[in-house]
N, C-alpha and C positions, 0 to 999 in steps of 0.2 A: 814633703820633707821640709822641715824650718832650719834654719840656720842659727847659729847661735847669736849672730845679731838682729836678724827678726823677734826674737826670744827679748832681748834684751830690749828693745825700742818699746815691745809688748810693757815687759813688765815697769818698764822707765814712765809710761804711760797712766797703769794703774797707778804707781806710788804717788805720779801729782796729781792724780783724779782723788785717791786718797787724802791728799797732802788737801788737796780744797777741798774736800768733804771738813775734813777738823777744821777747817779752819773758819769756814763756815759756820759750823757747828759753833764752835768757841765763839764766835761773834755775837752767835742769836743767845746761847747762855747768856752771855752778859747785859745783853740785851734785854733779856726774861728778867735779870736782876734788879737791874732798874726801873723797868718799866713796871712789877711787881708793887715796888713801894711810888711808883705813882698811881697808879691807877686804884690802888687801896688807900688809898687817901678819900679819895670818893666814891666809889663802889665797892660792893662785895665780889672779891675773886671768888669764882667758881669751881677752877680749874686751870690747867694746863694742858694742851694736847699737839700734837703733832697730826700735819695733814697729808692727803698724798704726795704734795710734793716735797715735803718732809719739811714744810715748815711749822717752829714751834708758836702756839699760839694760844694766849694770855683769853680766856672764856672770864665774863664779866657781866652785873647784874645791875638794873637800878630797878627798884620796887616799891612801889608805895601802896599798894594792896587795892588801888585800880587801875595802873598802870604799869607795864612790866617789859622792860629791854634792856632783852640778852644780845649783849655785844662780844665783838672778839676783834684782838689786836694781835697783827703777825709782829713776830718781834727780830723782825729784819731793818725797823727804825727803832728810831725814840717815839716814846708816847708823847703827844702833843697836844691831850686832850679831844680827839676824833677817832673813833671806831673805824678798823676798816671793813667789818660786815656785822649787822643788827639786825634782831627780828622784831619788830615792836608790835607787843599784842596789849590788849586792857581783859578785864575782868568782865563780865559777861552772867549774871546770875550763877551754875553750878561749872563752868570754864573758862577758859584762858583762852581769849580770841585772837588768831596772830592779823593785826591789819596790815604791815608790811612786811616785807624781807627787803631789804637792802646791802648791795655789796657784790663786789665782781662774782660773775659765775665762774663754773669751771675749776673751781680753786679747790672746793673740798670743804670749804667752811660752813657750807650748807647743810651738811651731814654731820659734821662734829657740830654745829649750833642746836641743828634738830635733838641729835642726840642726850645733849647736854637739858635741853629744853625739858624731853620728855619726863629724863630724873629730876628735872627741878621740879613740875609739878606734884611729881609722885610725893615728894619728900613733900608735899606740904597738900597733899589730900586731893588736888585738885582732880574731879572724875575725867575732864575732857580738855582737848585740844582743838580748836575748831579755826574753820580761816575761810576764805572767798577768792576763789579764780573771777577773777572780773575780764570787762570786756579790754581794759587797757591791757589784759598780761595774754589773751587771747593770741597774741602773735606766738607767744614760747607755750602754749597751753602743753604741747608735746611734753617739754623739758620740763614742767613742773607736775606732771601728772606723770611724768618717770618717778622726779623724786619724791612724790610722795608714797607710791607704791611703794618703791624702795623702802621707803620706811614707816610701811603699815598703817598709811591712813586711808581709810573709807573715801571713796571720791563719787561724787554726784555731779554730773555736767549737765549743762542744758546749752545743746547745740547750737538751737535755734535763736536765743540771747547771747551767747557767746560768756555764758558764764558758769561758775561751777560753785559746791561747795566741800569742804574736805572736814574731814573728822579725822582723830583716834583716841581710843576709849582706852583711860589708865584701869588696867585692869591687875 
Protein backbone atom coordinates (compact mmCIF):
# COMPACT_ATOMS: atom_id res chain seq x y z
CA UNK A 1 0.00 0.00 0.00
CA UNK A 2 1.68 3.69 -0.94
CA UNK A 3 1.08 6.48 0.85
CA UNK A 4 0.13 9.48 -0.55
CA UNK A 5 3.51 10.93 0.02
CA UNK A 6 5.37 8.06 -1.52
CA UNK A 7 2.91 9.05 -4.58
CA UNK A 8 4.00 12.41 -4.40
CA UNK A 9 8.05 12.08 -4.13
CA UNK A 10 7.07 9.46 -7.13
CA UNK A 11 5.64 11.83 -9.25
CA UNK A 12 7.97 15.00 -8.03
CA UNK A 13 10.64 12.74 -9.30
CA UNK A 14 9.17 12.13 -12.88
CA UNK A 15 8.37 15.74 -13.47
CA UNK A 16 12.33 16.73 -12.96
CA UNK A 17 13.38 13.70 -15.02
CA UNK A 18 10.96 15.32 -17.38
CA UNK A 19 11.87 18.79 -16.67
CA UNK A 20 15.71 17.70 -17.87
CA UNK A 21 14.62 15.72 -20.51
CA UNK A 22 13.21 19.30 -22.24
CA UNK A 23 15.61 20.80 -21.37
CA UNK A 24 18.10 18.87 -22.76
CA UNK A 25 16.25 18.49 -25.64
CA UNK A 26 16.11 22.37 -26.09
CA UNK A 27 19.81 22.57 -25.65
CA UNK A 28 20.61 20.06 -28.49
CA UNK A 29 17.74 21.92 -30.88
CA UNK A 30 19.58 24.81 -30.68
CA UNK A 31 22.49 23.21 -30.80
CA UNK A 32 21.29 21.33 -34.37
CA UNK A 33 20.68 25.11 -35.29
CA UNK A 34 23.83 26.20 -35.28
CA UNK A 35 25.85 23.73 -35.99
CA UNK A 36 23.47 23.10 -39.21
CA UNK A 37 24.70 26.38 -40.76
CA UNK A 38 28.29 25.58 -39.87
CA UNK A 39 28.86 22.59 -40.98
CA UNK A 40 27.06 23.41 -44.45
CA UNK A 41 29.35 25.92 -45.13
CA UNK A 42 31.49 22.99 -45.97
CA UNK A 43 29.92 19.91 -46.37
CA UNK A 44 26.88 18.41 -47.62
CA UNK A 45 24.20 17.61 -44.78
CA UNK A 46 22.80 14.43 -44.99
CA UNK A 47 20.69 14.37 -42.44
CA UNK A 48 19.51 14.46 -38.97
CA UNK A 49 19.11 11.60 -36.57
CA UNK A 50 18.68 10.60 -33.06
CA UNK A 51 20.73 7.65 -31.43
CA UNK A 52 20.09 5.40 -28.73
CA UNK A 53 20.96 7.33 -26.25
CA UNK A 54 18.73 9.93 -27.62
CA UNK A 55 21.24 12.15 -28.90
CA UNK A 56 20.60 14.23 -31.88
CA UNK A 57 23.14 14.08 -34.47
CA UNK A 58 24.11 16.23 -37.47
CA UNK A 59 25.06 13.10 -40.51
CA UNK A 60 27.55 14.79 -43.07
CA UNK A 61 29.53 14.21 -46.21
CA UNK A 62 32.81 15.20 -48.08
CA UNK A 63 33.03 13.66 -51.55
CA UNK A 64 35.10 13.96 -54.31
CA UNK A 65 34.28 10.92 -56.35
CA UNK A 66 37.45 8.99 -54.95
CA UNK A 67 37.37 9.77 -51.75
CA UNK A 68 34.35 9.75 -49.42
CA UNK A 69 33.65 10.58 -45.55
CA UNK A 70 30.66 10.26 -43.86
CA UNK A 71 30.83 12.06 -40.65
CA UNK A 72 28.43 12.80 -37.82
CA UNK A 73 28.53 15.44 -35.09
CA UNK A 74 26.38 14.87 -31.72
CA UNK A 75 25.04 18.25 -31.23
CA UNK A 76 25.53 18.41 -27.42
CA UNK A 77 28.63 20.96 -28.39
CA UNK A 78 29.38 23.51 -30.97
CA UNK A 79 30.83 22.35 -34.08
CA UNK A 80 34.42 23.35 -34.09
CA UNK A 81 35.24 21.82 -37.18
CA UNK A 82 36.08 17.98 -35.97
CA UNK A 83 33.73 14.95 -36.52
CA UNK A 84 32.96 13.00 -33.58
CA UNK A 85 32.60 9.65 -35.61
CA UNK A 86 33.67 9.10 -39.57
CA UNK A 87 33.70 6.24 -41.70
CA UNK A 88 36.29 7.05 -44.52
CA UNK A 89 36.15 4.93 -47.47
CA UNK A 90 37.56 5.79 -51.41
CA UNK A 91 36.19 4.40 -54.53
CA UNK A 92 37.35 1.26 -55.59
CA UNK A 93 36.52 0.20 -59.48
CA UNK A 94 32.45 -0.78 -59.17
CA UNK A 95 32.38 0.10 -54.86
CA UNK A 96 32.77 2.12 -52.18
CA UNK A 97 35.58 0.85 -49.92
CA UNK A 98 35.32 1.77 -46.14
CA UNK A 99 39.20 2.00 -45.02
CA UNK A 100 38.37 3.18 -41.56
CA UNK A 101 35.60 3.72 -39.09
CA UNK A 102 36.52 6.01 -36.56
CA UNK A 103 34.83 7.33 -33.27
CA UNK A 104 33.68 6.14 -29.79
CA UNK A 105 31.99 2.78 -29.84
CA UNK A 106 28.91 1.90 -27.91
CA UNK A 107 27.26 5.08 -28.85
CA UNK A 108 24.93 4.12 -31.73
CA UNK A 109 26.64 6.18 -34.35
CA UNK A 110 27.83 3.28 -35.90
CA UNK A 111 24.51 2.03 -37.01
CA UNK A 112 22.99 5.45 -37.92
CA UNK A 113 26.51 6.20 -40.04
CA UNK A 114 26.24 2.57 -41.59
CA UNK A 115 22.78 3.29 -42.33
CA UNK A 116 23.01 6.54 -43.69
CA UNK A 117 26.06 5.12 -45.82
CA UNK A 118 24.08 2.51 -47.36
CA UNK A 119 21.26 5.12 -48.84
CA UNK A 120 24.10 7.22 -49.84
CA UNK A 121 25.40 4.86 -52.20
CA UNK A 122 22.06 3.54 -53.36
CA UNK A 123 21.26 7.10 -54.34
CA UNK A 124 24.12 7.28 -56.52
CA UNK A 125 24.29 3.63 -58.12
CA UNK A 126 27.05 2.52 -56.25
CA UNK A 127 26.65 -1.82 -56.60
CA UNK A 128 28.79 -2.47 -53.30
CA UNK A 129 30.12 -1.68 -50.09
CA UNK A 130 33.17 -3.42 -49.15
CA UNK A 131 35.85 -3.04 -46.20
CA UNK A 132 38.76 -5.25 -44.36
CA UNK A 133 38.87 -6.50 -40.70
CA UNK A 134 42.67 -6.34 -40.33
CA UNK A 135 44.88 -7.86 -38.00
CA UNK A 136 45.12 -4.32 -35.90
CA UNK A 137 40.99 -4.55 -35.34
CA UNK A 138 41.44 -8.34 -34.53
CA UNK A 139 41.21 -7.64 -30.86
CA UNK A 140 37.22 -6.30 -31.26
CA UNK A 141 36.91 -8.76 -34.32
CA UNK A 142 33.68 -10.17 -32.12
CA UNK A 143 32.19 -6.56 -32.00
CA UNK A 144 32.69 -5.76 -35.53
CA UNK A 145 31.54 -8.87 -37.03
CA UNK A 146 28.29 -8.31 -34.59
CA UNK A 147 27.88 -5.07 -36.30
CA UNK A 148 28.23 -6.06 -39.46
CA UNK A 149 25.74 -8.82 -39.36
CA UNK A 150 23.48 -6.50 -37.82
CA UNK A 151 23.47 -4.87 -40.79
CA UNK A 152 23.57 -7.39 -43.56
CA UNK A 153 27.07 -7.60 -44.68
CA UNK A 154 28.64 -10.71 -46.03
CA UNK A 155 31.63 -11.48 -43.76
CA UNK A 156 34.65 -13.58 -44.88
CA UNK A 157 37.39 -14.28 -41.95
CA UNK A 158 40.53 -15.82 -42.13
CA UNK A 159 41.38 -17.05 -38.86
CA UNK A 160 44.69 -18.00 -39.24
CA UNK A 161 45.97 -14.24 -40.48
CA UNK A 162 43.77 -12.69 -38.31
CA UNK A 163 41.91 -10.93 -40.87
CA UNK A 164 38.64 -10.72 -42.69
CA UNK A 165 36.77 -9.17 -45.55
CA UNK A 166 33.09 -7.76 -45.32
CA UNK A 167 30.73 -6.83 -48.29
CA UNK A 168 27.07 -5.71 -48.88
CA UNK A 169 25.53 -5.77 -52.17
CA UNK A 170 22.97 -2.67 -53.05
CA UNK A 171 20.45 -4.46 -54.31
Amino acid sequence: MQTAFLMDAKETKEKETIIQEYENLEMQLLRLQNNLKEIAKHYNVVGVEQTKEDSLLILYTSDNGEICRFMAHECNKPFQGHWDFSIHASYKEDCLHIDDIRGEADKGFGSVCIQHLKDYIKSRNVPFLTGNISPRDWGHSDRLIHFYQKHNFHIHLNESEQSGEIYWENK
